[in-house]
C-alpha positions in Angstrom: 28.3 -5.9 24.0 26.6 -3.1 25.4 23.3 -4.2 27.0 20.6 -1.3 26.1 19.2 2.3 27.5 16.0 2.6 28.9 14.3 6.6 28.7 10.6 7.5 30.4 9.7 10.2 28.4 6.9 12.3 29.4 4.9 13.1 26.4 1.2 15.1 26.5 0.5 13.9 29.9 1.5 11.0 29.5 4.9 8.3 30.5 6.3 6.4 27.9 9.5 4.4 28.1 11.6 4.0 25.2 14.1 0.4 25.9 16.5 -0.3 23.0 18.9 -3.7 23.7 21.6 -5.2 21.6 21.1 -9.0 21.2 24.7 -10.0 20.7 27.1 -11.0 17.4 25.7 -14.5 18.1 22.1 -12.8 17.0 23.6 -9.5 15.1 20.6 -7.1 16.3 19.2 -3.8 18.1 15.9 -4.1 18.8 14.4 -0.9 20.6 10.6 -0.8 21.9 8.2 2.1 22.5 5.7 1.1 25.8 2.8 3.0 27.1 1.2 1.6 30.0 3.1 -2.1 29.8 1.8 -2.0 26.2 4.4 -2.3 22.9 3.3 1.1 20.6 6.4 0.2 18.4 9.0 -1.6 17.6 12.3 -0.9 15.8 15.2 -3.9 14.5 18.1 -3.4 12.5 20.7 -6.1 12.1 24.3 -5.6 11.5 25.3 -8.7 10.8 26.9 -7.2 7.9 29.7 -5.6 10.3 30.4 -8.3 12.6 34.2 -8.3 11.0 34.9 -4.6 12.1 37.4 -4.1 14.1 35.9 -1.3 16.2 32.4 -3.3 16.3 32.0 -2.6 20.3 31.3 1.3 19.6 29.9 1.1 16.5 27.3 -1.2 17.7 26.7 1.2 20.4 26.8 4.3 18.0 24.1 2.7 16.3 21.9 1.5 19.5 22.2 5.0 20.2 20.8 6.8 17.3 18.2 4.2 17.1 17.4 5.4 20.3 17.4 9.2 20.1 15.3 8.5 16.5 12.4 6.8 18.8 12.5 9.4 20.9 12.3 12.2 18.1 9.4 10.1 17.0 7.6 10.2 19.7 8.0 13.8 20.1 7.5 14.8 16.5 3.7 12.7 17.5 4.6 9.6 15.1 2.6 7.5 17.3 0.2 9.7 18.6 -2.9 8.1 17.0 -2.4 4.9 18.7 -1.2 6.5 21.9 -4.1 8.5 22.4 -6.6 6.5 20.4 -8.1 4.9 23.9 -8.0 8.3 25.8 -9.5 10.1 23.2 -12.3 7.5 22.9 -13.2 7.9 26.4 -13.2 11.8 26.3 -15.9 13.6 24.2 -17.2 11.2 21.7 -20.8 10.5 21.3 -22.4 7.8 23.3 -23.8 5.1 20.5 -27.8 6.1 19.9 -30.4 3.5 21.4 -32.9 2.0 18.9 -35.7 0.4 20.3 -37.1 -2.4 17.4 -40.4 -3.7 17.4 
């Protein structure tokens, strides 16, 4: 079992860590997670319980923790997740303040 990889990625400014972990052939999944700031963006699980009987299951579970990996990462990069990345910032920078109403 390999246990995971772990990127920061800087993207626009801004860190983001990509963690992708393999939960073992007694739970046949690789689960990887996108974080901004301590906070879950995305998530990605893909089971393989349909290869547990390979013979070469070691690297092929890691071949595919891998590319599950690099695909977050593209992602990110192709701006996949960028409205709910940026969605806070963006808020905060520019928009127009709500109008007062006075009522009577």
């Amino acid at each position: 079992m390999v246990l995971g990889f772990n990127h920061n990625v800087m993207y626009k400014g801004e860190l983001f860590h990509v963690q992708t972990e393999d939960s073992g052939v007694a739970n046949p999944h690789i689960i990887t997670l996108l974080y901004k700031g301590g906070a879950i963006l995305c998530s990605r699980k893909t089971s393989y319980a349909d290869i547990l009987g390979m013979e070469n299951l070691g690297q092929t579970v890691q071949e595919l923790m891998k590319e599950q990996h690099k695909g977050m990462m593209r992602s990110l990069k192709n701006g996949e997740f960028d409205e709910r990345a940026f969605s806070t910032r963006d808020a905060d920078e520019g928009q127009a303040q709500p109008q007062r109403r006075e009522f009577n």
